[in-house]
mmCIF file as Biopython writes it, N, C-alpha, C and O atoms, coordinates in Angstrom:
data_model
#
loop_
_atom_site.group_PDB
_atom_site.id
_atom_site.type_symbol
_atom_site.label_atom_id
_atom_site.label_alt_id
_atom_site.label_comp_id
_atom_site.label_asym_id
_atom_site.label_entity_id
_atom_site.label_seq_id
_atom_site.pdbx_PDB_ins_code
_atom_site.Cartn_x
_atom_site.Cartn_y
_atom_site.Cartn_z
_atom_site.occupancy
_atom_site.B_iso_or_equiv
_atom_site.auth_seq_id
_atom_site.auth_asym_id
_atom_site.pdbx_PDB_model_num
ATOM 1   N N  . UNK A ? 1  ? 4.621   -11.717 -6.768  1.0 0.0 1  A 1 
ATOM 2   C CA . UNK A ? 1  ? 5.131   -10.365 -6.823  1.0 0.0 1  A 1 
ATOM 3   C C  . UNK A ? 1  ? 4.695   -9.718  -8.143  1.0 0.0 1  A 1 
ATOM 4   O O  . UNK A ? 1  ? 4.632   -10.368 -9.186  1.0 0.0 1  A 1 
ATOM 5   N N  . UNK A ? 2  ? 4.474   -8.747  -8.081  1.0 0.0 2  A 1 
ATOM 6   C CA . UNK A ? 2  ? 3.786   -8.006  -9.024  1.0 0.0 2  A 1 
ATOM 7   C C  . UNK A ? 2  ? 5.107   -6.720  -9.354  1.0 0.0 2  A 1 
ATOM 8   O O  . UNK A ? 2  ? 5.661   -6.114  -8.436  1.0 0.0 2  A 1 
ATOM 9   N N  . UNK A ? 3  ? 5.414   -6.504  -10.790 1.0 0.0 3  A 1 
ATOM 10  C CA . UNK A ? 3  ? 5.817   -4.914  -10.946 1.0 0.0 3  A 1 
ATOM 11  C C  . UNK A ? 3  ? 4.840   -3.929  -11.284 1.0 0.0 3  A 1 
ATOM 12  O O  . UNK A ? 3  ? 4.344   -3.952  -12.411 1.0 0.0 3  A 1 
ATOM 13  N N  . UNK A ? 4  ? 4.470   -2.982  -10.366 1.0 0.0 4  A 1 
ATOM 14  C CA . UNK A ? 4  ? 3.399   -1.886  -10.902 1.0 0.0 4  A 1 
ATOM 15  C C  . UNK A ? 4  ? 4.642   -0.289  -10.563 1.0 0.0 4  A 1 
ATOM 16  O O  . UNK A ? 4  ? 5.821   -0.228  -10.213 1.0 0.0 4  A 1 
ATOM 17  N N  . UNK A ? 5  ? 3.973   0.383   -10.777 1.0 0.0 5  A 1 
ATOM 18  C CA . UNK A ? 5  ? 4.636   1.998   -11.020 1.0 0.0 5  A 1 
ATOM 19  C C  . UNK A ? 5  ? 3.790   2.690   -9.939  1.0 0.0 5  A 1 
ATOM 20  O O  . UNK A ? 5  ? 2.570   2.534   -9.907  1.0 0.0 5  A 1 
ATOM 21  N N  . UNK A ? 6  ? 4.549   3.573   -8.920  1.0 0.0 6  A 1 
ATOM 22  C CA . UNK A ? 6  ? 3.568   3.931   -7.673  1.0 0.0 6  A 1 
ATOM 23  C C  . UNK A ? 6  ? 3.888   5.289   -7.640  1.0 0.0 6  A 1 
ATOM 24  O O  . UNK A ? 6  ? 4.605   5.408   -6.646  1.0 0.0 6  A 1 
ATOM 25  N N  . UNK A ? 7  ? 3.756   6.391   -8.176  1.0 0.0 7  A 1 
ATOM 26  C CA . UNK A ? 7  ? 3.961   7.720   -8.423  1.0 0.0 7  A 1 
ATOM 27  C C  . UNK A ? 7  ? 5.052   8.354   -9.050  1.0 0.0 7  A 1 
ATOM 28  O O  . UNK A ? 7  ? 5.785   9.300   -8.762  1.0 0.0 7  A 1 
ATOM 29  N N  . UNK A ? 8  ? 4.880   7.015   -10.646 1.0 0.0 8  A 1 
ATOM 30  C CA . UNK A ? 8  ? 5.910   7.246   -11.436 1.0 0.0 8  A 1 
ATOM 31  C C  . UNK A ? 8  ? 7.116   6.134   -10.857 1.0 0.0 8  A 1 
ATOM 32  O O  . UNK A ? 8  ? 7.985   6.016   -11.722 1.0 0.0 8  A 1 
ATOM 33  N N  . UNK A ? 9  ? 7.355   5.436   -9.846  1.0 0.0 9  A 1 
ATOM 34  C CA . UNK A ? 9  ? 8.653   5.128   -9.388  1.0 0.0 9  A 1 
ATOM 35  C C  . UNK A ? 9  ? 7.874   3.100   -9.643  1.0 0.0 9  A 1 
ATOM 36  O O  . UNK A ? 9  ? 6.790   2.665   -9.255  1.0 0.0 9  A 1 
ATOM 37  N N  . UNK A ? 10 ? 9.026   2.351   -10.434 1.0 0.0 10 A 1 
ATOM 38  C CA . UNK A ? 10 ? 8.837   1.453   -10.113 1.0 0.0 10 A 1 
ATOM 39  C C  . UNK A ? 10 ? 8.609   1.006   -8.629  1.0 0.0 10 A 1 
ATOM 40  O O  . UNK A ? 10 ? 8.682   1.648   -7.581  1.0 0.0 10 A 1 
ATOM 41  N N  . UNK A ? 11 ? 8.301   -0.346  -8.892  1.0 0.0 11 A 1 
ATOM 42  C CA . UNK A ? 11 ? 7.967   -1.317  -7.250  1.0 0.0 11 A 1 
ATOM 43  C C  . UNK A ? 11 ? 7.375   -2.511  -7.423  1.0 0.0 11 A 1 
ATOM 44  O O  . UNK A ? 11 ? 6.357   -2.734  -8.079  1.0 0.0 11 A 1 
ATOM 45  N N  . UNK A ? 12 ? 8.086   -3.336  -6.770  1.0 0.0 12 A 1 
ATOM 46  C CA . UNK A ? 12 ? 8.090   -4.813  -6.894  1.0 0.0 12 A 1 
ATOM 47  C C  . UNK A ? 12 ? 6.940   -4.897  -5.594  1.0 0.0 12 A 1 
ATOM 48  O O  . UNK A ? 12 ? 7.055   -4.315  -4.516  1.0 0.0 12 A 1 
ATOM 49  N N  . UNK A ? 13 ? 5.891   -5.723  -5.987  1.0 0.0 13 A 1 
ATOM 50  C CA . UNK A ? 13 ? 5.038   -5.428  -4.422  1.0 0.0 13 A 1 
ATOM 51  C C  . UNK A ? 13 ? 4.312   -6.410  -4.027  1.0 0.0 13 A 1 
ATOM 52  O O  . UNK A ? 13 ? 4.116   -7.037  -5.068  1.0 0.0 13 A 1 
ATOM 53  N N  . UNK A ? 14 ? 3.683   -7.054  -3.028  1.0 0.0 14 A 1 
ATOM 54  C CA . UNK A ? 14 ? 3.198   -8.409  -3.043  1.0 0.0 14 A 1 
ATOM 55  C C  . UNK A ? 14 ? 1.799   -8.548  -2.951  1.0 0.0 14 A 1 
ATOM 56  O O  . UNK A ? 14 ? 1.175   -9.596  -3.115  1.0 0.0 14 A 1 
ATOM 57  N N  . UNK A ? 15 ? 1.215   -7.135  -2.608  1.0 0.0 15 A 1 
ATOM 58  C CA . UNK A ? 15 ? -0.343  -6.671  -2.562  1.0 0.0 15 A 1 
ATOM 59  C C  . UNK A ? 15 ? -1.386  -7.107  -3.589  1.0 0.0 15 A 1 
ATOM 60  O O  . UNK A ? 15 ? -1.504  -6.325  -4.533  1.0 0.0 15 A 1 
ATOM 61  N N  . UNK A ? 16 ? -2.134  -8.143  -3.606  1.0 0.0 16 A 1 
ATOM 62  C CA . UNK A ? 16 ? -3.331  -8.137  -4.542  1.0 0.0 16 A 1 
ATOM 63  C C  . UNK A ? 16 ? -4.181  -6.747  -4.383  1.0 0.0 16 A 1 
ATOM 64  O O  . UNK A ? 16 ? -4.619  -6.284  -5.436  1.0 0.0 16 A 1 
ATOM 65  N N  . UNK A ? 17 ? -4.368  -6.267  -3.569  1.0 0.0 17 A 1 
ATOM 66  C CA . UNK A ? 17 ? -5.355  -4.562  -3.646  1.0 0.0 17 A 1 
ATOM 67  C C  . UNK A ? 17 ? -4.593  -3.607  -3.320  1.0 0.0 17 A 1 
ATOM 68  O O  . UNK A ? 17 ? -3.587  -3.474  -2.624  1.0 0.0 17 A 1 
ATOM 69  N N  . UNK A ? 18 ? -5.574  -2.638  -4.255  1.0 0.0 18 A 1 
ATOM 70  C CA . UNK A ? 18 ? -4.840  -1.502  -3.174  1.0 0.0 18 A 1 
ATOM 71  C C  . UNK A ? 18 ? -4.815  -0.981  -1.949  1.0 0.0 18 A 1 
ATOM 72  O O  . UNK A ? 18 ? -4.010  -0.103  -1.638  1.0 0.0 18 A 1 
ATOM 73  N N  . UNK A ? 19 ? -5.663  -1.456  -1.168  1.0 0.0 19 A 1 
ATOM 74  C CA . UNK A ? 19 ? -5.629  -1.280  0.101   1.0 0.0 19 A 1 
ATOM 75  C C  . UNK A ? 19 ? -4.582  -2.097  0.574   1.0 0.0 19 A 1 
ATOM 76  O O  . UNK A ? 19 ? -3.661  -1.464  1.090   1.0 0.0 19 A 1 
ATOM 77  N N  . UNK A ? 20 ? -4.448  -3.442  0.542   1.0 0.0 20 A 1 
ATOM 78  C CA . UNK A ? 20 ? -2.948  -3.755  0.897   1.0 0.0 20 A 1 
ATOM 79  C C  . UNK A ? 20 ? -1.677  -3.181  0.748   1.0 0.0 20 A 1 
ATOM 80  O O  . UNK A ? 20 ? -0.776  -2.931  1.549   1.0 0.0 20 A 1 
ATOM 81  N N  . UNK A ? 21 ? -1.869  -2.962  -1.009  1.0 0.0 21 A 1 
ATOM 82  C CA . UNK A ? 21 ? -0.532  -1.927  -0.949  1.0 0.0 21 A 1 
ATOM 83  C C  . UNK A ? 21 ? -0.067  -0.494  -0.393  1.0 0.0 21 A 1 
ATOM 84  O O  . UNK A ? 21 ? 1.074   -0.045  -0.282  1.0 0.0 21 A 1 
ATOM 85  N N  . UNK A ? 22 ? -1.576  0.209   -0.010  1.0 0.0 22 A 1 
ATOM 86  C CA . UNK A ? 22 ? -1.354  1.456   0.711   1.0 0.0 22 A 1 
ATOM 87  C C  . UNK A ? 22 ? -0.949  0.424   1.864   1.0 0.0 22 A 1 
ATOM 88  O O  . UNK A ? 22 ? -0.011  1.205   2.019   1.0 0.0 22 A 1 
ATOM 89  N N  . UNK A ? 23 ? -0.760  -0.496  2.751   1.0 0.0 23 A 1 
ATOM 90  C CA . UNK A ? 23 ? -0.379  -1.035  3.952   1.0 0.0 23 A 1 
ATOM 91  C C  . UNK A ? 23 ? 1.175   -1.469  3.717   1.0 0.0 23 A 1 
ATOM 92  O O  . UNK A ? 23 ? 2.015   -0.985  4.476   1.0 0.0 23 A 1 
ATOM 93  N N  . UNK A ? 24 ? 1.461   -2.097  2.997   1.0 0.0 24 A 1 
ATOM 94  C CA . UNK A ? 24 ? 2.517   -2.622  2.518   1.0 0.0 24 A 1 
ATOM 95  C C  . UNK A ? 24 ? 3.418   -1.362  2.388   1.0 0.0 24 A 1 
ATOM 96  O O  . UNK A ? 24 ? 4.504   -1.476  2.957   1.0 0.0 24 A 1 
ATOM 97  N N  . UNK A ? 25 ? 3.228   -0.395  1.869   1.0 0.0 25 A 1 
ATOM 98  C CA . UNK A ? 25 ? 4.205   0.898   1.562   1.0 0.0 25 A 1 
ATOM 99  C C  . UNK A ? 25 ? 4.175   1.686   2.900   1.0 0.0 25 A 1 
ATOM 100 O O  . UNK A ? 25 ? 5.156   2.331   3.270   1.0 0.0 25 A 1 
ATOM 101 N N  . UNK A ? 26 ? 3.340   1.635   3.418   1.0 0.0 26 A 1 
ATOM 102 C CA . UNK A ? 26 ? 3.383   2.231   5.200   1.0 0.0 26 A 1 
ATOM 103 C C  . UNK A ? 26 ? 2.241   3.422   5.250   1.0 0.0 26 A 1 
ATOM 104 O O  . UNK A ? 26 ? 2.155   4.164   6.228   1.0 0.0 26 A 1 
ATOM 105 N N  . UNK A ? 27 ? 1.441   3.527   4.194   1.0 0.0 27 A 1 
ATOM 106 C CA . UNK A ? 27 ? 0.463   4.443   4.340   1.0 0.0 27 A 1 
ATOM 107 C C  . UNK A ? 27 ? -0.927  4.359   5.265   1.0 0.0 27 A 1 
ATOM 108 O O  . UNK A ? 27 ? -1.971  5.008   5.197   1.0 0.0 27 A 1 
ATOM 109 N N  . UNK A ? 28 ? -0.521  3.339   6.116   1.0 0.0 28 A 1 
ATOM 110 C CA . UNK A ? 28 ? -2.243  2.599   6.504   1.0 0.0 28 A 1 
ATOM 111 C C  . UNK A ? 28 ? -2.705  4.009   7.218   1.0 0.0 28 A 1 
ATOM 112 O O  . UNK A ? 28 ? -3.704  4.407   6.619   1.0 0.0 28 A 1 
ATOM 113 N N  . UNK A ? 29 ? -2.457  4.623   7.942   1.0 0.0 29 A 1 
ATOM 114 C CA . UNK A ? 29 ? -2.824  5.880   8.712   1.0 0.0 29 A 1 
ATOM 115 C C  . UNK A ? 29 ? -3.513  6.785   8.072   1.0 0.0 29 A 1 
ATOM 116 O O  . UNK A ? 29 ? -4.576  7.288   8.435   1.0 0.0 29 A 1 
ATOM 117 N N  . UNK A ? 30 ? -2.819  7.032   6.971   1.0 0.0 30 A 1 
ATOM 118 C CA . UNK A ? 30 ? -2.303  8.093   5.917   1.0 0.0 30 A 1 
ATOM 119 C C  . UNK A ? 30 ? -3.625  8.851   5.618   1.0 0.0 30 A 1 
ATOM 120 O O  . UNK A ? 30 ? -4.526  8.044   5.385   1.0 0.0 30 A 1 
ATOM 121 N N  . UNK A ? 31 ? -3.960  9.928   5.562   1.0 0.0 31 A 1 
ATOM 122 C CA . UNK A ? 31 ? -5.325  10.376  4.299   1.0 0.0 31 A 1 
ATOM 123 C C  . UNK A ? 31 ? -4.636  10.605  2.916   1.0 0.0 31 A 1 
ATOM 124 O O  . UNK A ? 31 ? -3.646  11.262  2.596   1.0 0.0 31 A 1 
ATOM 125 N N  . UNK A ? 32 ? -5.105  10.189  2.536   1.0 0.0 32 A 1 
ATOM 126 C CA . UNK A ? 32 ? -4.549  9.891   1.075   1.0 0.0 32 A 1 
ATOM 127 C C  . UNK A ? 32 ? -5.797  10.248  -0.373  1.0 0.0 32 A 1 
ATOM 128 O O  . UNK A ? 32 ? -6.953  10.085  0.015   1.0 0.0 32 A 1 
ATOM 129 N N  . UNK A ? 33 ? -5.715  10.583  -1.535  1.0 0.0 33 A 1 
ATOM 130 C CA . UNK A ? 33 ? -6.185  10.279  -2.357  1.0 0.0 33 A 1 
ATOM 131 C C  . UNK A ? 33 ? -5.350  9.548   -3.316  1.0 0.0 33 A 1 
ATOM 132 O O  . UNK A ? 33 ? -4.125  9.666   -3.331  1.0 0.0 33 A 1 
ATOM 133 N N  . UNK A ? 34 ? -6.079  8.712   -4.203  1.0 0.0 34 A 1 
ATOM 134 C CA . UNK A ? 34 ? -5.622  6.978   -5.138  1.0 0.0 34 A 1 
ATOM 135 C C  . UNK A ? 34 ? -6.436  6.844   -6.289  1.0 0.0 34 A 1 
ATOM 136 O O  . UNK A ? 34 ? -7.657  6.742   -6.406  1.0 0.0 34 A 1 
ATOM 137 N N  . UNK A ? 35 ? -5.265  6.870   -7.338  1.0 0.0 35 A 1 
ATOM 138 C CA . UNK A ? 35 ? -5.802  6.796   -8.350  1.0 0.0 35 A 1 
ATOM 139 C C  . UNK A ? 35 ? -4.714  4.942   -9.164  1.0 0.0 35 A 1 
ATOM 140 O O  . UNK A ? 35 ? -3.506  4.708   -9.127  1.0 0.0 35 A 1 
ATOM 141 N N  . UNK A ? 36 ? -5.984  3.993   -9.818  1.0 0.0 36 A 1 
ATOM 142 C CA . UNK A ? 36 ? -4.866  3.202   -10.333 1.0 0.0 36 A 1 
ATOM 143 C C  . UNK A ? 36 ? -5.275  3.246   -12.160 1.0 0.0 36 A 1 
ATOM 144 O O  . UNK A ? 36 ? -6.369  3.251   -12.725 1.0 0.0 36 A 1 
ATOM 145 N N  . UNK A ? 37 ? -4.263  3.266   -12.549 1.0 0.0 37 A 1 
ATOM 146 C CA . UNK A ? 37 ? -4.679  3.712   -14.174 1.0 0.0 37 A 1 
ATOM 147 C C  . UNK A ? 37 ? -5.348  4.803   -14.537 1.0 0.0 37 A 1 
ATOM 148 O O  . UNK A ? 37 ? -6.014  4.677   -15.565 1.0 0.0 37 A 1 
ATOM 149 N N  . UNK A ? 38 ? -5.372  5.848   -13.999 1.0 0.0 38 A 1 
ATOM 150 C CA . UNK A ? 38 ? -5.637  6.794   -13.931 1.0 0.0 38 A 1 
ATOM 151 C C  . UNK A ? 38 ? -7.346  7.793   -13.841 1.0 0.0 38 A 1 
ATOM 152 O O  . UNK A ? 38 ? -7.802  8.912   -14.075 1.0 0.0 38 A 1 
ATOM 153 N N  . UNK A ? 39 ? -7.854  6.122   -13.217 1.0 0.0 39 A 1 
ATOM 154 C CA . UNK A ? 39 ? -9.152  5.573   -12.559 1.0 0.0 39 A 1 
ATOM 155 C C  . UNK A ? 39 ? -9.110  6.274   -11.271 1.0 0.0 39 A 1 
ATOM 156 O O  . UNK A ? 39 ? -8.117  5.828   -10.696 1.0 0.0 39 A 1 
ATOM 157 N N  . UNK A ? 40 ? -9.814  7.342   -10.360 1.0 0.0 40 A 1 
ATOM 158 C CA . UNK A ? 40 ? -9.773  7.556   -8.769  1.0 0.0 40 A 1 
ATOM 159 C C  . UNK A ? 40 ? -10.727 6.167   -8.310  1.0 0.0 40 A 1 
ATOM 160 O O  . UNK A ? 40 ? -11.795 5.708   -8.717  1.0 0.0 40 A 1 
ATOM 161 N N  . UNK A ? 41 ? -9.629  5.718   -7.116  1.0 0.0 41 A 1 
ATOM 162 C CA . UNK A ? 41 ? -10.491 4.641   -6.498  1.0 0.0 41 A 1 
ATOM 163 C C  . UNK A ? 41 ? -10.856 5.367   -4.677  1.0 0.0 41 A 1 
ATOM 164 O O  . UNK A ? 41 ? -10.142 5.695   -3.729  1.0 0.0 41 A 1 
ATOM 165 N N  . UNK A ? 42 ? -12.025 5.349   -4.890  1.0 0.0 42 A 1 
ATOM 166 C CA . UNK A ? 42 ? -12.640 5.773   -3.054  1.0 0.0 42 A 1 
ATOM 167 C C  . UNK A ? 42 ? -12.014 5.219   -2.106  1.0 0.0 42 A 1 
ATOM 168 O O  . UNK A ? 42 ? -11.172 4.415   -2.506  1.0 0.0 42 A 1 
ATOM 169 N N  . UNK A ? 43 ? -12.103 5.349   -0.798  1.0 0.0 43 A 1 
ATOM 170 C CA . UNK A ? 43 ? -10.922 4.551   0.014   1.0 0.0 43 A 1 
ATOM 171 C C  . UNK A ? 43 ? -11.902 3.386   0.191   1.0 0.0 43 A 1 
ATOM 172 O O  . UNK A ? 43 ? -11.520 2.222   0.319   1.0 0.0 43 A 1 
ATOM 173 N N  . UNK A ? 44 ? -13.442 3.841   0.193   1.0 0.0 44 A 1 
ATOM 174 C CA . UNK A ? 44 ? -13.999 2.337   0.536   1.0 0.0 44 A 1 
ATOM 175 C C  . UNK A ? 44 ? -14.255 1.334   -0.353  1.0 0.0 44 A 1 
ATOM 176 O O  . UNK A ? 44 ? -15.053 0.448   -0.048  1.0 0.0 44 A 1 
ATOM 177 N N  . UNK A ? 45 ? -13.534 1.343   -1.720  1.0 0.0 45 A 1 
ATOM 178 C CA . UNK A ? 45 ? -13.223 0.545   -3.025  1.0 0.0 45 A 1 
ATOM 179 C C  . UNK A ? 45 ? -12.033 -0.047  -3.298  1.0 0.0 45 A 1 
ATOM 180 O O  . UNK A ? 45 ? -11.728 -0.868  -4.163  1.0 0.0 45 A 1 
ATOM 181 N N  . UNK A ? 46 ? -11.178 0.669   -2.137  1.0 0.0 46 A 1 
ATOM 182 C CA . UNK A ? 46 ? -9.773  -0.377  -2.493  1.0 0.0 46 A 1 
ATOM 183 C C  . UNK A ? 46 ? -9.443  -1.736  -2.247  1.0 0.0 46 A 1 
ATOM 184 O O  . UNK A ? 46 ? -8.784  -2.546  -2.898  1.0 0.0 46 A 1 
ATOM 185 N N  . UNK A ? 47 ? -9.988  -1.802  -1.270  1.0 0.0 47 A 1 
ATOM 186 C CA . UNK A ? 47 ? -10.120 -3.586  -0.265  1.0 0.0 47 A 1 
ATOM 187 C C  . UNK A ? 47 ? -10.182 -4.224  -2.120  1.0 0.0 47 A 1 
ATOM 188 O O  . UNK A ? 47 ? -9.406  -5.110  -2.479  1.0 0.0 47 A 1 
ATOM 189 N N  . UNK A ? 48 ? -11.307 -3.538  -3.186  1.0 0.0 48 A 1 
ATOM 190 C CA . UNK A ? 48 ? -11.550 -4.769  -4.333  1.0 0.0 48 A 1 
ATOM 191 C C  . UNK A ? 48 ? -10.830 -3.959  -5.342  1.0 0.0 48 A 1 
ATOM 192 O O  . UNK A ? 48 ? -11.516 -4.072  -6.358  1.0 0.0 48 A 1 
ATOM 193 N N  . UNK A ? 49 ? -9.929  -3.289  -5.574  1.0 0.0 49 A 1 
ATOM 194 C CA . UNK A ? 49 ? -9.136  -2.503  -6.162  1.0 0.0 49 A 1 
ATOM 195 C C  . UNK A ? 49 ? -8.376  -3.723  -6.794  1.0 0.0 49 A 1 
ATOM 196 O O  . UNK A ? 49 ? -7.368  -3.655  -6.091  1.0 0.0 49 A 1 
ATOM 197 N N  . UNK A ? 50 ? -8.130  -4.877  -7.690  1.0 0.0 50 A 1 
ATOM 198 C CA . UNK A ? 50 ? -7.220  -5.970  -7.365  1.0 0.0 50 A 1 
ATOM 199 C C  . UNK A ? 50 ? -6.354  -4.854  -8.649  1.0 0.0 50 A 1 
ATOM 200 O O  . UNK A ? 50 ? -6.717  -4.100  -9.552  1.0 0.0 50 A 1 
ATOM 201 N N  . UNK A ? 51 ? -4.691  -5.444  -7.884  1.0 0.0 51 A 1 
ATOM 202 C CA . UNK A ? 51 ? -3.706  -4.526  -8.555  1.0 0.0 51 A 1 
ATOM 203 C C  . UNK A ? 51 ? -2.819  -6.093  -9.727  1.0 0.0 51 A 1 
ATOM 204 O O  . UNK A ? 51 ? -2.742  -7.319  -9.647  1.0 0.0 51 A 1 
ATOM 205 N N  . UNK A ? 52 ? -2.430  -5.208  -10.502 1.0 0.0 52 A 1 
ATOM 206 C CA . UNK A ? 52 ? -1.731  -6.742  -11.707 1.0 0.0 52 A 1 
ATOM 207 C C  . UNK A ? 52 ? -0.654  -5.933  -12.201 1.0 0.0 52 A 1 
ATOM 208 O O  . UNK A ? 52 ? -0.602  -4.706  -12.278 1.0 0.0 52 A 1 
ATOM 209 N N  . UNK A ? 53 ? 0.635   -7.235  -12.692 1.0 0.0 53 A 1 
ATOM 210 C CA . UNK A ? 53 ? 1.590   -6.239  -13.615 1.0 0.0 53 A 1 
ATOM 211 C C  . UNK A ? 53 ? 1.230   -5.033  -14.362 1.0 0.0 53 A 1 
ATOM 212 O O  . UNK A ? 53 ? 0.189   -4.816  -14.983 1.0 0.0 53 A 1 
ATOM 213 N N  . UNK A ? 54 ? 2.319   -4.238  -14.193 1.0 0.0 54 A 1 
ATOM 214 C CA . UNK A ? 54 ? 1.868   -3.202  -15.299 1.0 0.0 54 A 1 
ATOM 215 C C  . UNK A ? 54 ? 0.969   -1.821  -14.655 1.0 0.0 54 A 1 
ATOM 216 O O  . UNK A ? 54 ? 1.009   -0.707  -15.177 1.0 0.0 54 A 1 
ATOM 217 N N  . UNK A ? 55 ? 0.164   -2.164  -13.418 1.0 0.0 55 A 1 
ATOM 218 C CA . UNK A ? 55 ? -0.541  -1.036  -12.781 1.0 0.0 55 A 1 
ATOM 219 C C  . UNK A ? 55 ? 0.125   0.206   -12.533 1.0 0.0 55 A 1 
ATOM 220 O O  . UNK A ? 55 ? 1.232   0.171   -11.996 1.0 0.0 55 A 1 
ATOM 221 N N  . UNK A ? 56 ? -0.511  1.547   -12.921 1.0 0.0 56 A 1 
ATOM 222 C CA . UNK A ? 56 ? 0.112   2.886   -12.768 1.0 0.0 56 A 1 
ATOM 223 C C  . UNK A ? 56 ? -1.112  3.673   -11.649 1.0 0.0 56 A 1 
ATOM 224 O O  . UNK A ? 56 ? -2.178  4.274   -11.787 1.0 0.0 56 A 1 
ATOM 225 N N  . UNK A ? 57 ? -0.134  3.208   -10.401 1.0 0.0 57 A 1 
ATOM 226 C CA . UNK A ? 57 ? -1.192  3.544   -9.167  1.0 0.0 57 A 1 
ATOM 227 C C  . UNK A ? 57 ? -0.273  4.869   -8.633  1.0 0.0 57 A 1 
ATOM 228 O O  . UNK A ? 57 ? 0.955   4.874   -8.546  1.0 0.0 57 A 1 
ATOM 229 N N  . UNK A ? 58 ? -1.046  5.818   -8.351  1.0 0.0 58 A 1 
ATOM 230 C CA . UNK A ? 58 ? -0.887  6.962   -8.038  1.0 0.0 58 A 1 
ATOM 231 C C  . UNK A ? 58 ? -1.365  7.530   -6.824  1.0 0.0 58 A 1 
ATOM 232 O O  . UNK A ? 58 ? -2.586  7.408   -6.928  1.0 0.0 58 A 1 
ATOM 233 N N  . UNK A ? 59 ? -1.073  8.194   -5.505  1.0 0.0 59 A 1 
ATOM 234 C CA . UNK A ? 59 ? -1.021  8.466   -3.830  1.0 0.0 59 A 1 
ATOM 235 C C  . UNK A ? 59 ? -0.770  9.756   -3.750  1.0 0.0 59 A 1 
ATOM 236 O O  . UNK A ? 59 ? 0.399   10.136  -3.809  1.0 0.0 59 A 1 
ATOM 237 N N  . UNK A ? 60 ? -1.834  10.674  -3.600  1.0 0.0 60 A 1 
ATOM 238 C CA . UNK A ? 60 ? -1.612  11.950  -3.370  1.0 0.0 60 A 1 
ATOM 239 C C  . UNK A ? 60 ? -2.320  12.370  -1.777  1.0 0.0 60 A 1 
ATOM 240 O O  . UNK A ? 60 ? -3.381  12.146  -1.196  1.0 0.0 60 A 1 
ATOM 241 N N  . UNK A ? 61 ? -1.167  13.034  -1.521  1.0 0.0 61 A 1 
ATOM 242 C CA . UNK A ? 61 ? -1.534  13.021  -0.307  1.0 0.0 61 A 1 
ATOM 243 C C  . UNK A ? 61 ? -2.460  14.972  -0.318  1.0 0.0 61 A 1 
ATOM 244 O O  . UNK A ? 61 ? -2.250  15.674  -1.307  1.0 0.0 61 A 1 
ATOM 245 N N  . UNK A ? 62 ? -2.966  15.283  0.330   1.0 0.0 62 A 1 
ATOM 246 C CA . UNK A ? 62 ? -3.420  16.532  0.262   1.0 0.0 62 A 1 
ATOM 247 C C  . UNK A ? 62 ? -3.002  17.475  0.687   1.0 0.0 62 A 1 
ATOM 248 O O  . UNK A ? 62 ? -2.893  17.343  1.906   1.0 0.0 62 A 1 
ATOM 249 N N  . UNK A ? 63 ? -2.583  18.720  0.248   1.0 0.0 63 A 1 
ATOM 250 C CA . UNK A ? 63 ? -1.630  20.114  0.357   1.0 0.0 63 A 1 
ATOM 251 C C  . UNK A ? 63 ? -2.467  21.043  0.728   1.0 0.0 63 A 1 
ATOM 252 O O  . UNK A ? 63 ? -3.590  21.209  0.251   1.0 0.0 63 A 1 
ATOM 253 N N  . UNK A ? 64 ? -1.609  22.121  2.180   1.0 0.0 64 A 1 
ATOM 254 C CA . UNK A ? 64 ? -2.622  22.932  2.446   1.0 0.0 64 A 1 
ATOM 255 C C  . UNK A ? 64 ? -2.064  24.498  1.476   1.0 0.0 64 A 1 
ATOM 256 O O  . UNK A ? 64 ? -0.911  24.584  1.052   1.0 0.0 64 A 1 
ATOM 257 N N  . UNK A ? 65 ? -2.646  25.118  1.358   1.0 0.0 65 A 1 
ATOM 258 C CA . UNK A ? 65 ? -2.079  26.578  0.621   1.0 0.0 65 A 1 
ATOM 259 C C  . UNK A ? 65 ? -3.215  27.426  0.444   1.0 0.0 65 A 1 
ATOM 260 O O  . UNK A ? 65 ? -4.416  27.222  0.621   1.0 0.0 65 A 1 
ATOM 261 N N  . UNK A ? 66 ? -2.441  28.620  -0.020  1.0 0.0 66 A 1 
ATOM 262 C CA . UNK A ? 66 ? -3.496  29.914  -0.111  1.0 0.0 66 A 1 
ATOM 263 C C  . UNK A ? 66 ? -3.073  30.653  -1.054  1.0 0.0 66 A 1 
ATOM 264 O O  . UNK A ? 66 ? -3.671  31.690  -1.342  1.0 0.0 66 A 1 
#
């Protein structure tokens, strides 16, 4: 188990990547943009994204407006 910070909010999580942990939190569907340490990771870079104590991973999802 790992403690990392997931949009500011602690979380205890069991994910070595971030692609697991977008699965693990319920985002697998999701379009999403991901940033960890304040690094943007591509969606086809997360599978090797490996996440460790201490990670400040960030999930923005995209807003429509005018």
């Amino acid at each position: 188990m790992k403690d990392i910070l997931v949009n500011s909010t602690p979380v205890l999580c069991q994910s070595d990547n971030l692609a697991a942990l977008l699965i693990e939190l319920g985002y697998e569907n999701a379009v999403v943009a991901t940033a960890v340490n304040g690094e943007f990771v591509a969606q086809h870079s997360r599978g090797t994204s490996l996440l460790k104590t201490g990670d400040k991973v960030e999930i923005l999802a995209p807003m429509q407006g005018g």
